[in-house]
C-alpha positions as CSV (number, residue, x, y, z in Angstrom):
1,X,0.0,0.0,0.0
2,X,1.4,3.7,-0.9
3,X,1.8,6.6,1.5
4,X,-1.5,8.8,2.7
5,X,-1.7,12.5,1.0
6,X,-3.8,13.3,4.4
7,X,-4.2,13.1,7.5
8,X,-6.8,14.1,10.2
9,X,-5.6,13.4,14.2
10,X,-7.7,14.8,16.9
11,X,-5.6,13.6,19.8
12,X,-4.7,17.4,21.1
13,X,-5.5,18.0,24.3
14,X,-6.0,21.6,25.7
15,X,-2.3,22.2,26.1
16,X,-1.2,21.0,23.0
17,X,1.8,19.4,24.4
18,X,0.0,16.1,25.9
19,X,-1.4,13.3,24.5
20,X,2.0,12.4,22.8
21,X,0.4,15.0,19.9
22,X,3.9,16.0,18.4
23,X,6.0,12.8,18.7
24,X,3.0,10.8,17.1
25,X,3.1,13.8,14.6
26,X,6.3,13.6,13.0
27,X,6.0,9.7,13.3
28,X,3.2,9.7,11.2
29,X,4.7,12.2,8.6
30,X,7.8,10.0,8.0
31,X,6.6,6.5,8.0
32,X,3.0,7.3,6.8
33,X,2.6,10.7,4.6
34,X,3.6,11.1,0.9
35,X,6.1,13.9,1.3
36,X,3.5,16.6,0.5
37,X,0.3,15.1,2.2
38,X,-2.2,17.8,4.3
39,X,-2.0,17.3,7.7
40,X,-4.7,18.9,9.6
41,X,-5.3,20.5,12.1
42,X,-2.1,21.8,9.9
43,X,-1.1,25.1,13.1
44,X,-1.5,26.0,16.3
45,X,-0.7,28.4,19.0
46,X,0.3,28.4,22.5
47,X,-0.4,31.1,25.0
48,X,1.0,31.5,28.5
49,X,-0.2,33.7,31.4
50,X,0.6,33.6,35.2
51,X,-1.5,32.9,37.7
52,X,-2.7,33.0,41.1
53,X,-4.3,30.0,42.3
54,X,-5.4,29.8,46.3
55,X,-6.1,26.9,47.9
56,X,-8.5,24.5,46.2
57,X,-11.2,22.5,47.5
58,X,-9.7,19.3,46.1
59,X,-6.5,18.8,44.7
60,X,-5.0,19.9,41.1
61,X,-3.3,16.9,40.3
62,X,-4.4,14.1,41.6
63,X,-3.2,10.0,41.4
64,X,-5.5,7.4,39.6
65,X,-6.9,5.1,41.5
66,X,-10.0,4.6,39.8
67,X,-11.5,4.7,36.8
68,X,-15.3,4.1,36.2
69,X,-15.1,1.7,38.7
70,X,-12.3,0.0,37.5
71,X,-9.2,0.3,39.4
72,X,-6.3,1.7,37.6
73,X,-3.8,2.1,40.4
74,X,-1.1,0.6,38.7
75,X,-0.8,2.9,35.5
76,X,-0.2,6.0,37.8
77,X,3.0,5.1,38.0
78,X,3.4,6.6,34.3
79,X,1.6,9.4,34.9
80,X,3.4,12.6,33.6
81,X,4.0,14.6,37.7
82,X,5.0,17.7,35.3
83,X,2.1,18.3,32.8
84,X,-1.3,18.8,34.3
85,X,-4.4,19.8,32.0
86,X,-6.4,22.2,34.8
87,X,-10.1,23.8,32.8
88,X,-9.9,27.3,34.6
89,X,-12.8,27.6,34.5
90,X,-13.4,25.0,37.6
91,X,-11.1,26.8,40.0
92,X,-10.4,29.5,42.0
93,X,-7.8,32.0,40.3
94,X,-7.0,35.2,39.0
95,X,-4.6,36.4,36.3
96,X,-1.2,38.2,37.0
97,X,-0.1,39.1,33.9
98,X,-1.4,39.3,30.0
99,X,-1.4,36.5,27.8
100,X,1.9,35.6,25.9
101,X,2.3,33.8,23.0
102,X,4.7,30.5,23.8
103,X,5.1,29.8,20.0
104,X,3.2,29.8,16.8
């Protein structure tokens, strides 16, 4: 079988930099893609801004334990301890700075 001329992946999560996006990326491209395929979503941008977070009701990060009532104890043991997705809008915070574009 040839080489794809596209390809669609939805695995970003909201920081862009999880889910193994960009490794799995530039996988894909050399072993899969015709050197000209369309890769989409084809750009993106990352934007950084401080923050003030007080003391939250439950944790930020937390270990697995369980998972729909399955228990998944032993996989935190590969859980990333440096790379938390947090949706802002569930907690407490407040901004200290403007937004900053990370990169483009």
């Amino acid at each position: 079988a040839g080489k794809a001329d596209v390809m669609v992946a939805e695995i970003v999560d909201c920081g862009l930099l999880g889910e193994g996006w960009i490794p799995s990326l530039l996988d894909a491209r050399d072993r899969l893609l015709t050197p000209d395929a369309t890769i989409i979503p084809c750009a993106a941008q990352v934007y950084a801004v401080a923050l003030e977070c007080p003391e939250q009701p439950a944790p930020l990060s937390r270990s697995l334990a369980s998972l729909h009532g399955f228990d998944v104890s032993l996989y935190d043991q590969f859980r990333a301890a440096s790379y938390e997705q947090i949706r802002l809008s569930t907690i407490t915070h407040r901004a200290l700075s403007e937004p900053q574009e990370v990169f483009d």
